[in-house]
N, C-alpha and C positions, 0 to 999 in steps of 0.2 A: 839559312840565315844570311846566306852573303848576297843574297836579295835586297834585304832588310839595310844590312847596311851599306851598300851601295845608295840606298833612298837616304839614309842619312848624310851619305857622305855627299849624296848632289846636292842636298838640302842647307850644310854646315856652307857650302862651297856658295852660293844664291846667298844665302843668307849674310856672307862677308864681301860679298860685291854690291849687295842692296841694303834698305833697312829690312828690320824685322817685322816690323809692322804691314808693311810691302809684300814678304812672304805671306806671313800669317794670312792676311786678308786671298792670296793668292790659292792660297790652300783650301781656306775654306771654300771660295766659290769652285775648286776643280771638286773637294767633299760635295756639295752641294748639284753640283752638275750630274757627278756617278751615280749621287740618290735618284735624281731625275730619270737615268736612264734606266736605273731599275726597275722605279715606277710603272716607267713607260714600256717598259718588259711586260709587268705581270699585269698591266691593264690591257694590253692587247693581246697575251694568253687566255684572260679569263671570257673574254665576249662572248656572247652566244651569237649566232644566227638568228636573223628573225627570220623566222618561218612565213612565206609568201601564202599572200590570202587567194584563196581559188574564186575568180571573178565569174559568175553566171549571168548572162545577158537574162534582162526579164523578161517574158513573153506573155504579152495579156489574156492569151489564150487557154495559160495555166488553170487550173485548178487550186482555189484557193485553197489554204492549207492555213485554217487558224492556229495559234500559241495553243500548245502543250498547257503551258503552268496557268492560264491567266482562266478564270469560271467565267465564263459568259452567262448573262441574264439573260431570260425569256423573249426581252422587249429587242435584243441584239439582233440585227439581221447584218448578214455580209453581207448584200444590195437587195435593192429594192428599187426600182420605178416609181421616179416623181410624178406626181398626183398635182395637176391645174390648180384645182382649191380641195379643201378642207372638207371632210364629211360632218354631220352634223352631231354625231358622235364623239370624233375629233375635237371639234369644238368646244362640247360640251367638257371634254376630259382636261384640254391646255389651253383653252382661252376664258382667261376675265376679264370684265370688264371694269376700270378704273373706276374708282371712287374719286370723289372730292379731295379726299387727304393724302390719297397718292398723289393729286397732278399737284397739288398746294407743293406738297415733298419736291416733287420730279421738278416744278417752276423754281421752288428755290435754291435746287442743289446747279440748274442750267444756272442760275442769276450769278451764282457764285465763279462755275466755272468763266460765263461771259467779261466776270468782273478780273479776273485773273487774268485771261487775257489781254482785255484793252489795256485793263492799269490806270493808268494817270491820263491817261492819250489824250488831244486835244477835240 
């Protein structure tokens, strides 16, 4: 206890040389400091380590290795050799050929874009 009041007696002692308010305000930022350093204790107690990522250079030589979780479709190939033009087949499967009310559509959705652009322009 003669810790205790010892703090009193330097405190009693400040306090009759200064104002109290002067204290007071004194006190509380050294209160406010010691919380700080607590803080500042048990936030760099608690950190983890971030565990370092094991970098592997690529090598296009690998062996490709698809995803575990993801179901590949039938039509999936991991590569394939580009092909000049189209088989007739091909064709038949992904290419049609535009009607009148597409290019009508296709002209007026371009007219809108071109108009957004220019604006007002002279």
């Amino acid at each position: 206890m003669d810790f205790l009041d010892n703090i009193k007696d330097a405190y009693d002692n400040l306090a009759a040389k200064t104002s109290r308010l002067a204290v007071t305000i004194l006190g509380i930022i050294l209160l406010l400091f010691v919380c700080a350093l607590i803080a500042l204790g048990v936030h760099s107690c608690n950190q983890k380590k971030i565990a370092e990522v094991k970098r592997e250079d690529f090598n296009t030589e690998d062996e490709f290795i698809p995803p575990s979780n993801i179901k590949l479709t039938e039509d999936y190939y991991f590569s394939r050799e580009p092909k000049e033009s189209w088989s007739q087949e091909e064709i038949e499967k992904w290419f049609s050929n535009p009607n009148t009310v597409n290019m009508n559509e296709l002209k007026q959705a371009n007219d809108v874009l071109v108009d957004e652009i220019i604006g007002a322009a002279p």
